[in-house]
Phi, psi and omega in degrees: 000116138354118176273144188259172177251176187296190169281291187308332201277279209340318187288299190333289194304341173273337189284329169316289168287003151282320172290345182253006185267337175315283207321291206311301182297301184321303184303000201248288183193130188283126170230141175321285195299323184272355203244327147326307171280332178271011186291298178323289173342303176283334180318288182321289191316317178303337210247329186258332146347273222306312182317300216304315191329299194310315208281337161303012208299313191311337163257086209282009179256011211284321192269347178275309180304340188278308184275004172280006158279011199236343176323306199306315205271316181271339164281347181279340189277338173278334173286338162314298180302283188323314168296272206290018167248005172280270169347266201312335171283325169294324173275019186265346173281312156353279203282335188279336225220348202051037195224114190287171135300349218308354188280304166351282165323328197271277204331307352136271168291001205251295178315288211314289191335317197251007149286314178315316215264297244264323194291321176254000150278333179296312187295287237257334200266014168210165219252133173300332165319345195254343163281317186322302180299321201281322177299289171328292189317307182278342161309322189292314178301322177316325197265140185101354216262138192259186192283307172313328159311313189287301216259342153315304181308300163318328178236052126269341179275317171316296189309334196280316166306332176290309198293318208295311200288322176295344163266348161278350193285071169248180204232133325301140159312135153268179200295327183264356156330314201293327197264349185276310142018265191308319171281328154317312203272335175278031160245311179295346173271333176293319164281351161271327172301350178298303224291304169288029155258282183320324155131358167306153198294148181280150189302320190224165176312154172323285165003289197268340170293325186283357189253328185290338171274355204266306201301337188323301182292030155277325184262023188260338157297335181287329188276329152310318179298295193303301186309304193280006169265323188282342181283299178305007191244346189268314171307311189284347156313318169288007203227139179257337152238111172249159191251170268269299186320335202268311179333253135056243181011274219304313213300306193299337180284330156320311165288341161289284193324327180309291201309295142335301174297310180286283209318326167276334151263027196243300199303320217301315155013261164292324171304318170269353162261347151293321187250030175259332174296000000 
């Protein structure tokens, strides 16, 4: 007799295959917009590690052994996402100021190219085996597994991101707080948007899932912000006169960020003294 596997592999298994038809066009040619989707793709795959990890706890290497051929891959794809929330600020600065960029800019697409290069030698330098295995290896974790089990793990994995938070969160925030934050908070709307896929009750009330979303998109301007000020503190390092406009820049994107930074931690704030009661 046939063991079935969970509800959760099934989903599991179409986002595999969606993430490995990216890897392929990638492996073709690296484009921003597809290394963006398949980034979104390894978070999920990565998430469900974690998951297998949990229900699995006896086997305490499971979940690092199942994503790990794919780290490598999703950190050169993240530094891609990053640069290109750099490039959009600069041209929002562009369009705003009338003024090109262009050194900046050369700098900038120069940084992407050779990240772009590092992302497409990993696509051509691995073999469709390490998606093969990584299917098998979770198919196997998969089987048998019942749904009170599948909804423990979730929102055990949830409190902990929670927990994680309730202890970082102190006044003043630091600066790796904010991107430590940001990942937390995309994982707990991923394990709850998992739990209501599957038909499970969701962890938190309607209120508090919108406020736990609301603070994420707060924090994407700090993090657009953050990136292009540590890129732009990195050019002008390189410049024995740099000019004027970028000086400008720098100073005003600090005062954005500052300004930013009180505003995400007055929310981070109220949000965890909510989900403390």
């Amino acid at each position: 007799m046939s063991v079935k596997t969970s509800p959760v592999f099934q989903y599991f298994e179409q986002q595999h295959a969606e993430a490995k038809a990216l890897f392929l066009a990638l492996g073709k040619q690296i484009k921003t917009k597809k290394a963006v989707e398949l980034l979104s793709k390894l978070e999920f795959l990565e998430l469900y590690s974690d998951l297998m990890a949990k229900i699995h706890f006896e086997n305490e290497d499971l979940g690092v052994s199942l994503f790990s051929p794919f780290k490598r891959l999703k950190k050169a794809l993240r530094k891609i996402h990053h640069l290109k929330l750099v490039e959009r600020n600069i041209q929002s600065r562009e369009a705003l100021h009338h003024q090109r960029m262009e050194s900046f800019s050369s700098y900038i697409l120069s940084e992407k190219r050779n990240v772009q290069k590092e992302a497409f030698d990993l696509a051509i330098g691995s073999t469709l085996k390490i998606w093969d295995d990584f299917l098998v290896k979770t198919h196997q974790s998969s089987k048998g597994i019942k749904p009170l089990m599948i909804s423990t793990a979730i929102n055990q994995l949830a409190n902990e991101e929670l927990g994680y938070l309730q202890e970082d969160i102190e006044v003043p925030l630091k600066t790796q707080t904010f991107p430590e934050l940001f990942e937390s908070l995309r994982k707990i709307i991923m394990l709850e948007n998992l739990l209501i896929h599957l038909g499970f009750n969701p962890i938190f009330v309607s209120q508090i899932h919108g406020e736990i979303q609301a603070l994420k998109e707060s924090l994407k301007p700090w993090y657009a912000n953050h990136l292009t000020l540590q890129a732009l503190s990195h050019f002008l390092a390189e410049k024995e006169n740099p000019s004027k406009k970028y000086l400008e820049w720098a100073k005003e994107l600090k005062a954005e960020k500052k300004s930013l930074s009180s505003q995400i931690e007055k929310q981070a704030i109220r949000l965890m003294e909510k989900l403390a009661v």
